[in-house]
C-alpha positions in Angstrom: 23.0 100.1 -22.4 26.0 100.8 -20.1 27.4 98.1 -17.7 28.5 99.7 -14.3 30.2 97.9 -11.6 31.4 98.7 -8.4 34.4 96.6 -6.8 34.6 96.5 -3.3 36.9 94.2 -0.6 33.8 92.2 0.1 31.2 92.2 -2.2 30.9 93.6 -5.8 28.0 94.8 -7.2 27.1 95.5 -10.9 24.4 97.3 -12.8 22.5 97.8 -16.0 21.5 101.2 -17.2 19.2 101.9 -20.0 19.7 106.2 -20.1 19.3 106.9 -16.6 17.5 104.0 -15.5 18.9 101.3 -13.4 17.4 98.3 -15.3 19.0 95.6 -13.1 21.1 95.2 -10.4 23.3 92.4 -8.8 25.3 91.9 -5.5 28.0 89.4 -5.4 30.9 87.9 -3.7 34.3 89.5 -4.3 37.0 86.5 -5.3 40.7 88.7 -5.2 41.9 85.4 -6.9 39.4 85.5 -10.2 41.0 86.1 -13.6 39.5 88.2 -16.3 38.5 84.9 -17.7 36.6 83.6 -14.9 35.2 88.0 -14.4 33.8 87.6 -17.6 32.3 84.4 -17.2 30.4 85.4 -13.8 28.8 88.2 -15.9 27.7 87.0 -19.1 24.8 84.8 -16.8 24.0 87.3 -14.7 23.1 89.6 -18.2 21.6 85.9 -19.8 19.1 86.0 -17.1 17.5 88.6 -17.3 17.3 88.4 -21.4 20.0 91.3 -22.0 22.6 90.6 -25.1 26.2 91.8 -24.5 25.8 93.6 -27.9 23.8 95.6 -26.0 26.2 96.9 -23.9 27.7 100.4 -25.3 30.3 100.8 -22.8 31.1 100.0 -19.3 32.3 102.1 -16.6 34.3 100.5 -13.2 35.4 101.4 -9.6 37.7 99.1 -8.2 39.2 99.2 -4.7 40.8 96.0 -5.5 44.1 96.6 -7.1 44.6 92.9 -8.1 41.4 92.5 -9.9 41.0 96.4 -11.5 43.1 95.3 -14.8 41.4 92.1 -14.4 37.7 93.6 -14.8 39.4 95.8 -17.6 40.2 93.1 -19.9 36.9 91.4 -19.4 35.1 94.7 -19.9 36.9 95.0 -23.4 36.2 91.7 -24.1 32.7 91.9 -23.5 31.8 95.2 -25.2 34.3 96.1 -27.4 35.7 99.1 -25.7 37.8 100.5 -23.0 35.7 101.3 -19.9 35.5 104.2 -17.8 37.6 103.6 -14.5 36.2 105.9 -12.1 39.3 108.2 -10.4 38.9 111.9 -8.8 40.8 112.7 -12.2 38.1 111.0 -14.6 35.9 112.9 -12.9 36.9 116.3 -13.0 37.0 118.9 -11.3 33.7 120.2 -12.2 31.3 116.7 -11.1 34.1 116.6 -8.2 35.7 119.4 -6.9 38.1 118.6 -3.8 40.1 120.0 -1.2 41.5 117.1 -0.2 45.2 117.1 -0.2 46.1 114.1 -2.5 43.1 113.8 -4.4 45.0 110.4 -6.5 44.7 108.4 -3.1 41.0 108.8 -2.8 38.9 105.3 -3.6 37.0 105.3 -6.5 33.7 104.4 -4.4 34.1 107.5 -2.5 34.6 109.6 -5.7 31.4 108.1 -7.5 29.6 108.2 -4.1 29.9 112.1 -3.6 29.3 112.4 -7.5 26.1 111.1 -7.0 25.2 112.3 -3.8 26.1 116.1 -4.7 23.9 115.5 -7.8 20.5 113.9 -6.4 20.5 115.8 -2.9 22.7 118.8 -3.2 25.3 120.8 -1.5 25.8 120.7 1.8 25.7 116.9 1.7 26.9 114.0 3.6 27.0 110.4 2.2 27.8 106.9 5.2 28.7 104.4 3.1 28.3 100.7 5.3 30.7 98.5 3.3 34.0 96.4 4.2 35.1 99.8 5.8 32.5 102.4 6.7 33.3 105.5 4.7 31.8 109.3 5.5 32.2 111.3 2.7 31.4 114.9 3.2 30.9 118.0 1.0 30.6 121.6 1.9 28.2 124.1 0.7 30.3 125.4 -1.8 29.7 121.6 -3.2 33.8 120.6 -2.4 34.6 117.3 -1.4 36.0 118.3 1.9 37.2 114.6 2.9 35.8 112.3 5.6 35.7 109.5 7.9 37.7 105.9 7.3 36.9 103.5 9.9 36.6 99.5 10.2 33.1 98.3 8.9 30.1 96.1 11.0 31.7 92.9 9.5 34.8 93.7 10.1 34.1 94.4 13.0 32.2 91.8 14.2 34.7 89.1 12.6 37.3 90.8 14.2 35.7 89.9 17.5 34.7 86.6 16.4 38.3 85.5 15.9 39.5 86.6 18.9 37.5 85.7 21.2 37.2 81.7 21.5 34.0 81.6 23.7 31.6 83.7 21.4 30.3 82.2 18.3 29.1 84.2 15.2 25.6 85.5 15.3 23.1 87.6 13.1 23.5 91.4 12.8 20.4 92.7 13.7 18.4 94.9 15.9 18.4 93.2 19.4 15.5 95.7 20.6 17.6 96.0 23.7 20.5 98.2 24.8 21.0 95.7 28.0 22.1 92.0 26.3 19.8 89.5 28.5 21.9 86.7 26.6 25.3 86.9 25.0 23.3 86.9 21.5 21.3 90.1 22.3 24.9 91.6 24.0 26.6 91.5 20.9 24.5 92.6 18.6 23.8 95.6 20.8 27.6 96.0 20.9 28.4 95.6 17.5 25.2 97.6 15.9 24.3 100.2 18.3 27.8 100.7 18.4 27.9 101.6 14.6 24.8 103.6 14.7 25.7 105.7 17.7 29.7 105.5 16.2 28.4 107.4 13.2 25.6 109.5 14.8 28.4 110.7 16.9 31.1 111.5 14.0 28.4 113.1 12.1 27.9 115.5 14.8 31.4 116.0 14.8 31.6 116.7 11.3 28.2 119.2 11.5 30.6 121.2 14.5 33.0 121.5 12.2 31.7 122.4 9.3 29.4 125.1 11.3 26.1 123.9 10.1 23.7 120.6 9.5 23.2 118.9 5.9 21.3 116.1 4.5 23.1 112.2 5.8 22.9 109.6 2.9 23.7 105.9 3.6 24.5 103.8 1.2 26.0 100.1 0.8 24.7 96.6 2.1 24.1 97.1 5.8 23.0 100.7 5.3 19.4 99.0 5.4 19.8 97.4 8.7 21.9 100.4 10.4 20.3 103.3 9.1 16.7 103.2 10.5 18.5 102.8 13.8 20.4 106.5 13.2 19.7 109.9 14.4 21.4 111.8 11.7 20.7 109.8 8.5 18.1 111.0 6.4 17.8 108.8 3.4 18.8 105.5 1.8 20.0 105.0 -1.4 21.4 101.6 -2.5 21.8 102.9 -5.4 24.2 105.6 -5.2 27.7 104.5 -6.0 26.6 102.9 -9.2 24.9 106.3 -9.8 28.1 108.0 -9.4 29.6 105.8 -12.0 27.1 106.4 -14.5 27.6 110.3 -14.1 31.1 110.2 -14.6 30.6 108.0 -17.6 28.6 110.1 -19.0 31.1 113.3 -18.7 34.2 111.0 -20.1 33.1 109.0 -22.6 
């Protein structure tokens, strides 16, 4: 079984693969102050509950856009499987599950890289992949099936804490659908600020990217909110929650 596990700013979430099938997955809370002590510790009940032996585990593979806590979730991986573990770069992935144009290919996140592994796998080439996270990443490869770049931008929490802290008067509120465009109460006016303007922020740089690139493709979403922001869309297509971890596993396969 391989252990795969995605670090993010916010939230980290970690898988179990049998082969090719997803087993189990879990979404937690991202602590930038845990050692690999207290990593390991956080996983060995997560695998306890649902009955799976860390004997088990064959081999992990990691993304980590955490700096501090990448050589962190190394030594816990070795210590909890016996081996080094895959860490997910454009360079472990190779330039024939990720082919890139981009400039400086060593500066690209690892989610980004195991997002358009998967996505140019599962759905094909042209493909775009929205990934709703911390930040909101687009991630777009051409027909030719080259990671051409993408988008960078602040994500709906950040966002929406953002506004939060600044301004004194307005308190915290669910992200949902308000069912309104026209706030009839402050509640309602944010959330139609803060999620129609994500959905109609990314319909609009999709378009841009579709201008660009001289033609249409297939828009994946992918991370927590993508299940709240994507039926909302225009231009996304499908949803797959499951598509960085399936990136990982891909390039696991190919390296280890």
């Amino acid at each position: 079984m391989l252990l795969a596990i995605d670090v993010g700013n916010t939230q980290s979430v970690i898988g179990v693969y049998d082969g090719a099938d997803l087993k189990h997955m879990w979404r937690i809370a991202t602590n930038k102050n845990h050692t690999a002590d207290e990593l390991r510790m956080k996983l060995v009940p997560l695998l306890e509950s649902e009955g799976i032996d860390a004997a088990c585990l064959s081999g992990a593979v990691l993304a980590s856009v955490v700096p501090q806590l990448t050589g962190g979730w190394q030594s816990a991986l070795r210590k909890l499987t016996g081996a080094e573990a895959v860490v997910c770069t454009a360079a472990a992935a190779g330039e024939d599950l990720f082919p890139t144009a981009y400039s400086n290919p060593a500066e690209i996140g690892a989610d980004r890289v195991a997002d358009a592994v998967a996505a140019r796998a599962l759905y094909g080439q042209p493909v775009v992949v929205v990934d709703f996270g911390t930040a909101t990443n687009i991630e777009v490869i051409d027909r030719d099936g080259v990671f051409v770049g993408g988008v960078i931008a602040p994500g709906v929490e950040t966002s929406a804490s953002a506004l939060f802290s600044h301004a004194n008067r307005l308190s915290a509120i669910e992200l949902e659908d308000p069912h309104t465009a026209i706030g009839d109460n402050t509640a309602h006016a944010i959330q139609a600020g803060i999620v129609y303007g994500e959905v109609d922020r990314v319909d609009g740089l999709v378009g841009r990217i579709f201008t660009q690139l001289g033609y249409e493709a297939p828009v994946v979403a992918t991370g927590g909110l993508a299940p709240r922001v994507a039926p909302l869309s225009r231009t996304i297509t499908q949803v797959n929650p499951e598509l960085t971890l399936e990136g990982l596993r891909r390039i696991y396969e190919a390296r280890a």
